[in-house]
N, C-alpha and C positions, 0 to 999 in steps of 0.2 A: 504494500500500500504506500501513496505517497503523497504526503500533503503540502499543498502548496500557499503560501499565504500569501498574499496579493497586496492588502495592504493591511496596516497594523492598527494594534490598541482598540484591547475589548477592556473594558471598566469590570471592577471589581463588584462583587456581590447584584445588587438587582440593576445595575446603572449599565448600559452598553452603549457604546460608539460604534459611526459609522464605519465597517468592515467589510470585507469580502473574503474569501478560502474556499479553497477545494480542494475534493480528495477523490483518487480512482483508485476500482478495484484492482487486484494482481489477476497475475496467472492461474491462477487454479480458486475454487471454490469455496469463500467464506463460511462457516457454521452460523445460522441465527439460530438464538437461543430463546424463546420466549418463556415466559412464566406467567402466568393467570392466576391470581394471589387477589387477596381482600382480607382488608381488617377485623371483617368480622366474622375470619374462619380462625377457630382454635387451632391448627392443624398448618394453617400457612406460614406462622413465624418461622420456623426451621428454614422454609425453602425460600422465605426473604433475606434468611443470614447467607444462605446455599449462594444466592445468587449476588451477593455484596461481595464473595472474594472474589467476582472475577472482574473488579475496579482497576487491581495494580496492573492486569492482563488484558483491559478494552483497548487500548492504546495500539495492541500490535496487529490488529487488522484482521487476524484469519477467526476470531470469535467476535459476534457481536449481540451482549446479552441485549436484552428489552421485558419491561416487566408493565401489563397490561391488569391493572383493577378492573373487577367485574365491581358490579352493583348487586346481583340475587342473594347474597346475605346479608343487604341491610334491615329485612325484614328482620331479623335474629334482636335488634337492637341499638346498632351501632352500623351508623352511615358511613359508607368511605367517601371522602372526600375527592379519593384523587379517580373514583370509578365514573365509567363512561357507558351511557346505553352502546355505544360505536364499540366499544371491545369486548361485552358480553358478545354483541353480534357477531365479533370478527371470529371468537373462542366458536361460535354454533357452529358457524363457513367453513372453519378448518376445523371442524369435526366430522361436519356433512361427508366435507370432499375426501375423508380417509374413512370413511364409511361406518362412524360412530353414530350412536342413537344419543348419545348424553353429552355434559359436560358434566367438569366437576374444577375443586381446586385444594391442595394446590394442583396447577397441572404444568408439565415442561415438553415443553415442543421444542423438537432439535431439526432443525431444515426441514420444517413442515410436518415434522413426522412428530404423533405420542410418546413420549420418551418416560417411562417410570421406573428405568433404575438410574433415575438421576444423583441420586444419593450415591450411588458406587462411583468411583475416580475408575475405574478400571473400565466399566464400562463406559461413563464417558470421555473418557481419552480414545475406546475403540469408537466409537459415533464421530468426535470431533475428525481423527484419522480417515476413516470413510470418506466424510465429507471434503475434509484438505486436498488427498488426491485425486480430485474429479476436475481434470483439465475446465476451465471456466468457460460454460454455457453464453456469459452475458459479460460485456463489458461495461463497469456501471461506474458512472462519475456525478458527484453530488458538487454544485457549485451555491453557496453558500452568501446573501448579502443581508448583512444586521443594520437593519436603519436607527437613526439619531435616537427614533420614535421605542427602538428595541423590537419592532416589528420582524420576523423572520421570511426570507421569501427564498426559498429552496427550488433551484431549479435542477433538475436528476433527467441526463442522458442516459437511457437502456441503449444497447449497439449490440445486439445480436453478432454471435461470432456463424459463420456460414454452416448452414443444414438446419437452423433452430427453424420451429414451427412459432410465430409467437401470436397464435390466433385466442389461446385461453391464458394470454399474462396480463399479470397486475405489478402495476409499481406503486406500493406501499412509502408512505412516506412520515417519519414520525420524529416526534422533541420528546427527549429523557430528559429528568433531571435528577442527579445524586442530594443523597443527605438529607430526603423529607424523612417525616415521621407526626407521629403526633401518640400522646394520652390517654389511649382509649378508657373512657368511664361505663361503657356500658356493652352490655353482648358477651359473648362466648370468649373477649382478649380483656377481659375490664381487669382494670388495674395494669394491665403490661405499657408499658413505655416502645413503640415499635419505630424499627429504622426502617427506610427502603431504599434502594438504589435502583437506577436506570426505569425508573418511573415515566410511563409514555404521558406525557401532558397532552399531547394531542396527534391527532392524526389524517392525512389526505392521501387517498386512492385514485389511481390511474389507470383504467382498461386499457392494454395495448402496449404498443413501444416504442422508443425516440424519443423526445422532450415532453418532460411534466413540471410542472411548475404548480408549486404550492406555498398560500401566503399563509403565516401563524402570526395570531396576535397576540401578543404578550400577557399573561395573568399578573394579578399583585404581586406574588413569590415566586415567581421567574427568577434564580438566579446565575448570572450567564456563565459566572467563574463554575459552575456542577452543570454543565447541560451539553447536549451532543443533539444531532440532527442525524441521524440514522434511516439507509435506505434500504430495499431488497425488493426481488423481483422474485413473483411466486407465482405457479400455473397453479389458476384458480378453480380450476378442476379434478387436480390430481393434489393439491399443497403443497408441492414440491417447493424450495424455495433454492432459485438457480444462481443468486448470488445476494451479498449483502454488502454495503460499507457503515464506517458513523464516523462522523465528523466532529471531535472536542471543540467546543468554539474555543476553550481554553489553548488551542492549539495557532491561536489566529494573534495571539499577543505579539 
């Protein structure tokens, strides 16, 4: 992977300058890692700690986690804040498309696929391995512009490499951000103090391939020094996911 910064100086904490950066995929095959977690599953802390080590390891390109809250357990007592009716829906789509009747959480999806022996290192080093050497499907390049305003406008090049069919792709387009959390008082975690990292703040879809472009507008706790803009391209038919990158705006200083 390789990133380019264009021009400098992203402000600390929630304050961002005007910037630009970009970053393309390699040669062979990124692993996306997702996790469908909510605050008010007793059962998900574990795999929100699971997915915070691999913080010191986003940076190098061939893994890129992302961690999507559902909203169906705030009925239990305790709202998450950071869930989205958009990622309940997306957790259905990539259940449909790998021929699931349910969801649940926590859950880890490794390149599309159900993955539940996420908790063994052994086995996912053999997942991540799988994925790394599969000569790269999609050439994908994220270019990245932060306005005055902190407004984000992601513009994401898919380039087919020659034989792709790309009649059932999507380019997925999403903002993490590290280090939320909050106090839960009520529900199935009350009393727990919970962290989360790579947190989807939000997210835009693209049938098809070649240029997508998507505007994000900034939330009150947006802070840009914790946050990434992460892409991937997935057959929406099969959930295959044929490539990924994420871009640290902290990487734009």
């Amino acid at each position: 992977m390789r990133l380019l910064c264009l021009l400098l100086a992203l402000l600390p904490a929630a304050a961002f300058a005007a910037a630009q950066c970009s970053v393309r995929s390699g040669p062979n095959t990124a692993a996306l890692v997702e996790l469908y977690t909510s605050e008010g599953c007793s059962s998900c802390p574990p795999a929100d700690r699971w997915l915070s080590a691999f913080v010191p390891a986003a940076g190098n390109g061939d893994v890129v986690p992302v961690a999507f809250h559902v909203g169906y357990w705030d009925y239990i007592g305790w709202k998450d804040v950071f869930a989205d009716p958009r990622f309940t829906q997306r957790q259905r789509d990539v259940a449909s498309a790998s021929g699931s009747s349910y969801v649940y959480t926590p859950q880890v999806i490794v390149g599309g696929r159900d993955f539940r022996s996420w908790s063994s290192a052994r086995s996912l080093e053999s997942a991540f391995d799988a994925i790394r050497r599969k000569p790269a499907a999609i050439d994908l390049e994220v270019a990245l512009a932060i306005g005055a305003d902190r407004e984000l406008t992601a513009e994401v090049n898919a380039i087919p490499r020659p034989g792709l069919r790309a009649g059932d792709l999507t380019v997925v387009t999403v903002v993490t951000q590290n280090g939320l959390g909050n106090h839960v008082t009520k529900g199935e975690n009350r009393g727990e103090k919970l962290r989360h990292d790579f947190v989807v703040r939000d997210l835009a879809t693209h049938r098809g391939l070649g240029v997508a472009r998507a505007t994000f507008r900034p939330k009150p706790d947006w802070d840009g020094g914790k946050m990434s803009v992460a892409a991937f391209v997935q057959n929406a038919k099969t959930g295959e996911v044929l490539q990924a990158v994420s871009l640290p705006l902290s990487a734009c200083r």
